[in-house]
C-alpha positions in Angstrom: 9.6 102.4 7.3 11.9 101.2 4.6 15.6 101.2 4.8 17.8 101.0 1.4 20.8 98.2 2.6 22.2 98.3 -0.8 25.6 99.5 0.1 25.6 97.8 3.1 24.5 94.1 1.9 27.1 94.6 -0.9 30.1 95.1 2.1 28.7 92.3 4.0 29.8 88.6 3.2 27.2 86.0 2.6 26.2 83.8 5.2 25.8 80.0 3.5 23.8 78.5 6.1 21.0 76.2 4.7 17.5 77.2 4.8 15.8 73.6 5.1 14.1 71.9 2.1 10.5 72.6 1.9 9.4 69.4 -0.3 10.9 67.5 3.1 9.7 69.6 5.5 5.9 68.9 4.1 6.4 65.5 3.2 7.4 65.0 7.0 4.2 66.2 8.6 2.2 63.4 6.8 0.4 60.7 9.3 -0.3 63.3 12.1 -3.6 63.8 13.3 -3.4 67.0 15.0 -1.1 70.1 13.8 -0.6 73.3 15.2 0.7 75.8 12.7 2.3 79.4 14.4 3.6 82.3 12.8 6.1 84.5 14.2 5.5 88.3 15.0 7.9 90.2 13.4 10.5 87.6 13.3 13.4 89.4 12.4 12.8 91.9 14.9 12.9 89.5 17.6 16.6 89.1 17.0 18.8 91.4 19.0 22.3 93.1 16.8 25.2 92.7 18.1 26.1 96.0 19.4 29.1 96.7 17.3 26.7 95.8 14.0 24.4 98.4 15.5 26.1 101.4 14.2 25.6 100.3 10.6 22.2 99.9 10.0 22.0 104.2 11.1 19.7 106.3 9.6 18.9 110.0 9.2 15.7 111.3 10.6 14.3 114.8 10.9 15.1 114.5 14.7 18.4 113.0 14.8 20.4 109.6 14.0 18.9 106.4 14.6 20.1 102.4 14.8 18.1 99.0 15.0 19.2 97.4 17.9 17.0 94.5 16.7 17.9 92.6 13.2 15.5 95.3 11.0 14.2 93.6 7.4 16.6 93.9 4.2 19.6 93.1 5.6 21.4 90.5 3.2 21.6 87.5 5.9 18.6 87.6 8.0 16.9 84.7 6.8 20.1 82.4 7.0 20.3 84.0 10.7 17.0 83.7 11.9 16.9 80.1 10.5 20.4 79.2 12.6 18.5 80.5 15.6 15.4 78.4 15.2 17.8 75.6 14.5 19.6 76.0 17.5 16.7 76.7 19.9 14.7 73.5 18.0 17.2 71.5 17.6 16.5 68.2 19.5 12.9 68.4 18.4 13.0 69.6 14.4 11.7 66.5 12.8 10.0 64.7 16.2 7.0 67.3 17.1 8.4 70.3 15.5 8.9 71.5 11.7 10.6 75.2 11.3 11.1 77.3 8.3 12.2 80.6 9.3 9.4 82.2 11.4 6.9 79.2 10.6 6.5 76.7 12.8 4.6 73.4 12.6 3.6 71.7 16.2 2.5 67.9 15.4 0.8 65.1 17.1 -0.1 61.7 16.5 -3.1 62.1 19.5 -4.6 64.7 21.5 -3.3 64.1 24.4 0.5 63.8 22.9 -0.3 67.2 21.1 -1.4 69.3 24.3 1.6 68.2 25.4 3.9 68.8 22.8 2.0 72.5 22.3 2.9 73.2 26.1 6.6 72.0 25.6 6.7 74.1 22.3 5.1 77.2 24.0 8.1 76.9 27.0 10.7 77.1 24.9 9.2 79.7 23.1 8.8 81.6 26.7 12.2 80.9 27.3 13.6 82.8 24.4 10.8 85.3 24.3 9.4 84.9 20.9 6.6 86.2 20.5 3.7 84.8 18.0 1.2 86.4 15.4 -2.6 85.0 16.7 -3.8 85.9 13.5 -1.9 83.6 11.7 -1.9 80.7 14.0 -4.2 77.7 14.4 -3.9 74.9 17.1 -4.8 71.7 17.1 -6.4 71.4 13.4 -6.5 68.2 11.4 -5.0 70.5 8.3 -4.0 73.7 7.6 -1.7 76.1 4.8 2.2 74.9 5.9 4.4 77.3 3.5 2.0 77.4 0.1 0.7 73.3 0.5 -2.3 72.0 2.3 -1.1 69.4 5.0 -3.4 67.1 6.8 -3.0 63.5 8.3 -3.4 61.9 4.7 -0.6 64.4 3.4 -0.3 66.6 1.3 -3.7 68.3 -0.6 -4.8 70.4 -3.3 -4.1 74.0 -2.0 -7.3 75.4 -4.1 -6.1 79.2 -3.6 -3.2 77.7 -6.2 -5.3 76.1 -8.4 -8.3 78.4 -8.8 -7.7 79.8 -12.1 -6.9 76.3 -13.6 -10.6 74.7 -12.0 -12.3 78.4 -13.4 -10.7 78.4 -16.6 -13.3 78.0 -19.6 -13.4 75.1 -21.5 -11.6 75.6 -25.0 -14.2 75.9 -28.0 -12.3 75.9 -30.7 -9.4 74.2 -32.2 -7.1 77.8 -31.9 -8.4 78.0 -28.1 -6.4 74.2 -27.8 
């Protein structure tokens, strides 16, 4: 289901709060053996409205009138909120063992051992605040992986051929107009 926020976005004021720098956030998983890359489900929707906000995102159905009472997709600041909240619940581990960009989330380890360890931390606090994850989009304990568009491993950061395909297919010019 889609919701038009047009109006609504234009009433609200917009919320400012940084979304973290993705060059940096790649550049600082570099030198870990094992990573752990998760993906929240429906991240937005994980986010309880305030109850007063409620009443605004209301919509018309064939059986009656409707709210979210969970932050629905399209609303103006949902990104800036959702990234305050994994600041916040994050916070004294962003940059140690833990990368976050909005729902995805980057568990790293310099051994095994450390990383079991820093997955069962990571997998508390995500108990804690029940978030939820999306299996199919997660993979533990991997020496590389696909971190927000770039291929990460312990060496850095790699070629991501699914970016670069049509370049490495692309047919070798013949003729001087094909230059």
């Amino acid at each position: 289901m889609c919701q038009d926020y047009t109006d609504l976005n234009k009433a609200c004021p917009k919320d400012s709060f940084p979304l973290p720098k993705i060059d940096q956030l790649v550049d600082a998983t570099a030198g870990y053996e094992l990573l752990s890359f998760m993906d929240a489900y429906s991240g937005y929707n994980q986010i309880f409205m305030h109850p007063a906000d409620s009443e605004h995102t209301a919509f018309i159905t064939d059986r009656g009138l409707y709210y979210y009472n969970v932050m629905p997709f399209g609303l103006k600041n949902v990104g800036a909120t959702y990234q305050r909240l994994v600041n916040r619940i994050f916070t004294k581990h962003i940059g140690s063992i833990v990368e976050v960009y909005v729902d995805n989330m980057l568990v790293k380890s310099r051994t095994a051992e450390e990383h079991l360890n820093n997955l069962a931390f990571m997998f508390g606090i995500l108990k804690d605040y029940r978030m939820r994850l999306k299996p199919m989009k997660c993979a533990f304990g991997v020496s590389s992986g696909k971190f927000l568009g770039f291929m990460i491993s312990e060496r850095g950061i790699e070629a991501n051929l699914e970016k670069i395909k049509t370049i490495i297919d692309m047919e070798r010019p013949k003729t001087q107009k094909d230059i």
